[in-house]
C-alpha positions as a printed Julia matrix, in Angstrom:
203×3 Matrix{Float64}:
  -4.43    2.05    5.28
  -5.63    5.5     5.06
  -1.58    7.01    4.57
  -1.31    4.27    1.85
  -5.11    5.26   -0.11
  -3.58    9.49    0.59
  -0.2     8.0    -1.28
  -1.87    6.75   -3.53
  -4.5     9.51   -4.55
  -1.51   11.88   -4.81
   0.51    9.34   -6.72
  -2.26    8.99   -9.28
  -3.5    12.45   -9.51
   0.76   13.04  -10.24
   0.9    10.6   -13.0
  -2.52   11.39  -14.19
  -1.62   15.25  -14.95
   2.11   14.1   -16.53
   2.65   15.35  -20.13
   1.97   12.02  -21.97
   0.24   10.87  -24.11
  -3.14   10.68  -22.75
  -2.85   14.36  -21.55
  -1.78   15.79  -24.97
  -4.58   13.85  -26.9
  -7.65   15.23  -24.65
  -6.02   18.33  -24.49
  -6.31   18.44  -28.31
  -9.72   17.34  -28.11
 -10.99   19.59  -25.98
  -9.44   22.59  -28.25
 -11.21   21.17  -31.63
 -14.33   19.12  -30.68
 -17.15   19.82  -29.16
 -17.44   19.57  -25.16
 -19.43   16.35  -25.6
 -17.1    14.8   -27.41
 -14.14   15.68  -25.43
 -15.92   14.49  -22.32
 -16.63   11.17  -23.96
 -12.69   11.05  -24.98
 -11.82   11.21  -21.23
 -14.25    8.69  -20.25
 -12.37    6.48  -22.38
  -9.17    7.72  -21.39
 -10.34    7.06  -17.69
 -12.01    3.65  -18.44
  -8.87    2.49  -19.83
  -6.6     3.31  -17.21
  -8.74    1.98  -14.47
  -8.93   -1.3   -16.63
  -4.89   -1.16  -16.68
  -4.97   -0.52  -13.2
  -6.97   -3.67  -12.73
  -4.51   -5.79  -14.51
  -1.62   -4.68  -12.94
  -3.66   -5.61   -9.54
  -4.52   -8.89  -10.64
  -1.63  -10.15  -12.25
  -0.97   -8.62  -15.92
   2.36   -7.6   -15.03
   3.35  -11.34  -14.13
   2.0   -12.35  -17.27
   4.46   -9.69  -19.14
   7.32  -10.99  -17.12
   6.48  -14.36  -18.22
   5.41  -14.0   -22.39
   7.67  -11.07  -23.29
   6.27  -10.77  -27.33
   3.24   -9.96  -25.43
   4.33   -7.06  -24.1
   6.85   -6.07  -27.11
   3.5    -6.9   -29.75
   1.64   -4.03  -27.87
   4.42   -2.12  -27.85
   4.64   -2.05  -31.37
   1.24   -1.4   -32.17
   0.76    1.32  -29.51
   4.05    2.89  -30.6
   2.33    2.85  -34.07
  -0.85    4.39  -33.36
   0.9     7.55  -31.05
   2.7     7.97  -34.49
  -0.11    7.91  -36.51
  -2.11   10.32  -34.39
   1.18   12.98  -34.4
   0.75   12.61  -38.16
  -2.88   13.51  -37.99
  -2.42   16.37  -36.3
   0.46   18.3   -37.74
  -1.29   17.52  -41.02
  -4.07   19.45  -39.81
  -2.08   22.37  -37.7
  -2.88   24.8   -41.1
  -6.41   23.77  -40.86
  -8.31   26.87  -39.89
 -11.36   25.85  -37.38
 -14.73   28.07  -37.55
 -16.28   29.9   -34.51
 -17.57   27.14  -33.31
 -16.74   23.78  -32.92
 -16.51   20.9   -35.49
 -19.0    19.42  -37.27
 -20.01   16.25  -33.96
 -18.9    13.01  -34.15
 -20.95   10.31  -32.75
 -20.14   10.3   -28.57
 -18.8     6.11  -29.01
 -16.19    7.17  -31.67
 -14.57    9.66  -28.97
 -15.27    7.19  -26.23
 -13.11    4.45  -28.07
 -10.39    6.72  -29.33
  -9.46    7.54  -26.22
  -9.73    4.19  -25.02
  -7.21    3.26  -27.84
  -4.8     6.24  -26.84
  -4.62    4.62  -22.86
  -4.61    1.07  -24.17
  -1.44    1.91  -27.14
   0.86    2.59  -23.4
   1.79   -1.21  -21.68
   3.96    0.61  -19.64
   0.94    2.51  -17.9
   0.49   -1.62  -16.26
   3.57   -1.97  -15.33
   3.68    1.76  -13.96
   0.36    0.79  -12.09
   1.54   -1.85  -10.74
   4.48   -0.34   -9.66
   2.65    2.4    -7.2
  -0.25    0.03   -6.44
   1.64   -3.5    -5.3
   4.65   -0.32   -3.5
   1.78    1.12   -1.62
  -1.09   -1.69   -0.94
  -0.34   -5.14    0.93
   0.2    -7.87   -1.55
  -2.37   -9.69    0.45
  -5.39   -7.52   -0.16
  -8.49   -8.67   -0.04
 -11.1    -8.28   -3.66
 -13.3    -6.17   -2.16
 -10.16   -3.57   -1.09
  -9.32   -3.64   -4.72
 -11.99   -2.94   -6.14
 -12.03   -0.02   -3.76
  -8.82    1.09   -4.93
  -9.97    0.56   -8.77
 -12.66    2.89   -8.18
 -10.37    5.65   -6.28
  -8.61    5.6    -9.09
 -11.69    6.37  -11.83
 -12.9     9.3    -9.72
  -9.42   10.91  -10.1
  -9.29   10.04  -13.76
 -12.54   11.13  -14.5
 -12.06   14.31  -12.17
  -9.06   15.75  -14.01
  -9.8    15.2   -17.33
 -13.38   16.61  -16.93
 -12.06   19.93  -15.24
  -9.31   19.96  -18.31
 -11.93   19.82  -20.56
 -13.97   22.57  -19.07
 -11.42   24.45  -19.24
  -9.79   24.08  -22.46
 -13.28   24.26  -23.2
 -13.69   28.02  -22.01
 -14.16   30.81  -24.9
 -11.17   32.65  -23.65
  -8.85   29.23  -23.59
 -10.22   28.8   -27.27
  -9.84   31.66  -28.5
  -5.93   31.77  -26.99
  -5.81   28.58  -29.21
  -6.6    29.43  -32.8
  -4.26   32.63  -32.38
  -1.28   29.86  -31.85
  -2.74   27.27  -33.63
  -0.54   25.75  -35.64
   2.42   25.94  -33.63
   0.62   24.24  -30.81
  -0.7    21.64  -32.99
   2.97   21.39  -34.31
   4.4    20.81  -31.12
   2.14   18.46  -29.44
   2.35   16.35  -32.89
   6.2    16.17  -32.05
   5.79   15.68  -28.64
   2.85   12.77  -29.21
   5.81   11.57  -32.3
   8.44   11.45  -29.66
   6.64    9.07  -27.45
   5.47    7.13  -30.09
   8.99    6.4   -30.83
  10.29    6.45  -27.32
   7.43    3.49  -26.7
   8.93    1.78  -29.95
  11.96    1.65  -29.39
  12.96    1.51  -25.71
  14.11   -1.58  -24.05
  12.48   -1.87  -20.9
């Protein structure tokens, strides 16, 4: 058991720092909100993904199997909302930010936003159940799950709070508003790509 928890950290912490996504959106929050904000933003983000992990543990992924629309209905809306967001930020690439950061927005707003960016990805339950049910017996026992559910929010948490701290650095900032809007620009297209990827792929 502990080669299969050591799989999975190192699983987790791979798919965790992937380009997707999740990654792009907290990395854009960190660069234009305030560190408060963009550590609420990855609590959601983590949340989330635990909460996916728990339904691919206890059975979501059997349910998808099962009632298809289900999974093609959030498909649709999450492709949707990645789209949206891509929109929202090449339209504000130009937008020149001041020394400092951005006027606050209350810590629940970030919290939920980036609980909607983990929950517009089904495929992040059928991914976690794909490493979880490869690795772990299919017998295991509650307790050992929610062991593994909680591995898996300490690396969440852990990654996207250094990320933040760093993107959060003076230096890392100030690297940022000299390449603005090309960065902005590019993860818009890259968020815009998935978006459309997550509409309109088959599986």
């Amino acid at each position: 058991m502990v080669w299969a928890f050591a799989t999975f950290i190192l699983a987790s912490l791979l798919a965790v720092a992937s380009p997707g996504p999740a990654f792009i959106a907290i990395s854009h929050t960190a660069l234009n909100r305030s560190k408060r904000e963009a550590m609420a933003f990855a609590f959601g983000l983590a949340v989330t993904a635990t909460l996916w992990g728990g339904l691919a543990l206890f059975g979501l992924t059997a349910i998808f199997a099962v009632v298809p629309w289900l999974y093609g209905t959030m498909k649709l809306l999450g492709g949707t909302y990645l789209i949206y967001l891509a929109f929202k930020i090449w339209r504000g690439a130009t937008a020149s930010l001041p020394a400092g950061t951005t006027k606050p927005r209350h810590g629940l707003f970030a919290f939920f936003s980036g609980c909607a960016v983990n929950l517009t990805n089904p495929k992040s339950v059928l991914f976690a159940g794909a490493i979880m049910l490869t690795i772990f017996p299919a017998d295991m026992t509650f307790p050992l799950k929610l062991l593994v559910l909680a591995v898996l929010l300490v690396i969440e948490i852990g990654f996207y709070s250094a990320l933040v701290f760093w993107l959060s650095h003076p230096k890392t900032r100030t690297a940022y508003l000299a390449l603005k809007r090309w960065i902005d620009r590019s993860a818009a297209v890259l968020l815009g790509a998935l978006g459309l990827k997550l509409l309109f792929s088959k599986g």
